[in-house]
C-alpha positions in Angstrom: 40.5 81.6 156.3 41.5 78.0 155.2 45.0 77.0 154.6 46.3 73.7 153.8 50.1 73.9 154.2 52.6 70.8 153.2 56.2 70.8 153.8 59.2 68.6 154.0 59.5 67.4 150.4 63.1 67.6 149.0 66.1 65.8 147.1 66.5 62.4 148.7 68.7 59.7 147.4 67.0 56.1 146.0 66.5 54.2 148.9 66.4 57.0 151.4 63.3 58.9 153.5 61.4 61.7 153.7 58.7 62.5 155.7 56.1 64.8 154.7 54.0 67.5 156.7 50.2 69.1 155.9 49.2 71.4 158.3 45.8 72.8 158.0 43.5 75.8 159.6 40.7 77.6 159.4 37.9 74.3 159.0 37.0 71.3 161.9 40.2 69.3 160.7 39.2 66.4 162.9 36.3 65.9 160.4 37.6 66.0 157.5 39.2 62.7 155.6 42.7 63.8 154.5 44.7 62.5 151.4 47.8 62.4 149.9 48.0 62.9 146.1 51.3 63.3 144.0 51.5 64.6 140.0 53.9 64.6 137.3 54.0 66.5 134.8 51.9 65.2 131.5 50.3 62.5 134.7 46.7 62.8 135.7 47.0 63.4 139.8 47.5 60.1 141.3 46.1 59.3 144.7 48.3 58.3 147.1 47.4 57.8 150.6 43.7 58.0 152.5 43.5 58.7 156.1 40.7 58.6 157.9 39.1 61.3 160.7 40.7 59.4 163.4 43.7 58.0 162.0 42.5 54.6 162.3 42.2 53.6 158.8 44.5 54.5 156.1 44.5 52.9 152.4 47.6 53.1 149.9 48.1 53.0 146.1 49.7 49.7 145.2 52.7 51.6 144.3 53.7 52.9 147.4 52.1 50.0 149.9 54.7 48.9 152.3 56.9 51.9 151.3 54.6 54.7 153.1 52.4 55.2 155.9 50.2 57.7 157.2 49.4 59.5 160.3 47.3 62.6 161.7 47.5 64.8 164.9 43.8 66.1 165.4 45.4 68.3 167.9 47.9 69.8 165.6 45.9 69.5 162.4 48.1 67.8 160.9 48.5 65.0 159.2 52.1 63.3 157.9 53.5 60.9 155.0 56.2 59.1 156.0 57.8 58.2 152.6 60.5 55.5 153.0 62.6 53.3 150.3 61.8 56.0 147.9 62.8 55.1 144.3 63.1 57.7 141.5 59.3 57.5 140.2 58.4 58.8 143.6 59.2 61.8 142.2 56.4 64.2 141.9 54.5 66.7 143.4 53.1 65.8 146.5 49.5 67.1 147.6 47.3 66.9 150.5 43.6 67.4 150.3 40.9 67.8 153.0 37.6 66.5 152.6 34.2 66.8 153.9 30.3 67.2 152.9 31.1 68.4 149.7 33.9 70.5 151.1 37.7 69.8 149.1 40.5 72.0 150.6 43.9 71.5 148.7 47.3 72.8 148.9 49.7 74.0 146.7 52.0 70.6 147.4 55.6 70.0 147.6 58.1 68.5 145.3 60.1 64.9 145.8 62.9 65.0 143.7 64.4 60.8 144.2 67.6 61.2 142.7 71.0 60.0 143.2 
């Protein structure tokens, strides 16, 4: 059975951290390319973050660039987005998807709230 799991969103202050978890189960994760999406309500999905199988290569939205990075544990299946000098349109619904020949495994995503 797949899952795809995030955690760790939250309320968080402007200018503070978060870091957020995806674990995942049930599929190969080391193949898969993970990403990082957040939504707003009334927003189109936006994408976020890509990580690649091996966690060498990761690509950010202009938004967020030198604000987030992110990471994977093949062993753990799981992959992380460290969020930091959040500002209040960070707010959203974060997502993390897996993909992989024509494979897309999403979660149900967790919600930043960037509010002081």
């Amino acid at each position: 059975q797949v899952q795809v799991v995030e955690s760790g969103g939250g309320l968080v202050q402007p200018g503070g951290s978060l870091r957020l978890s995806c674990a995942a189960s049930g599929f190969t994760f080391g193949l898969y390319t993970m990403r990082w999406y957040r939504q707003t309500p009334g927003k189109e999905r936006e994408l976020v973050a890509v990580i690649t199988t091996s966690g060498a290569s990761t690509n950010f939205a202009d938004s967020v660039k030198g604000r987030f990075t992110a990471s994977r544990d093949n062993l753990r299946n799981t992959v992380y987005l460290r969020m930091n000098s959040l500002k209040p349109e960070d707010t959203a619904v974060y997502y993390c998807s897996a993909e992989f020949a024509g494979n897309n495994y999403w979660g149900q995503g967790t919600q930043v709230t960037v509010s002081s």
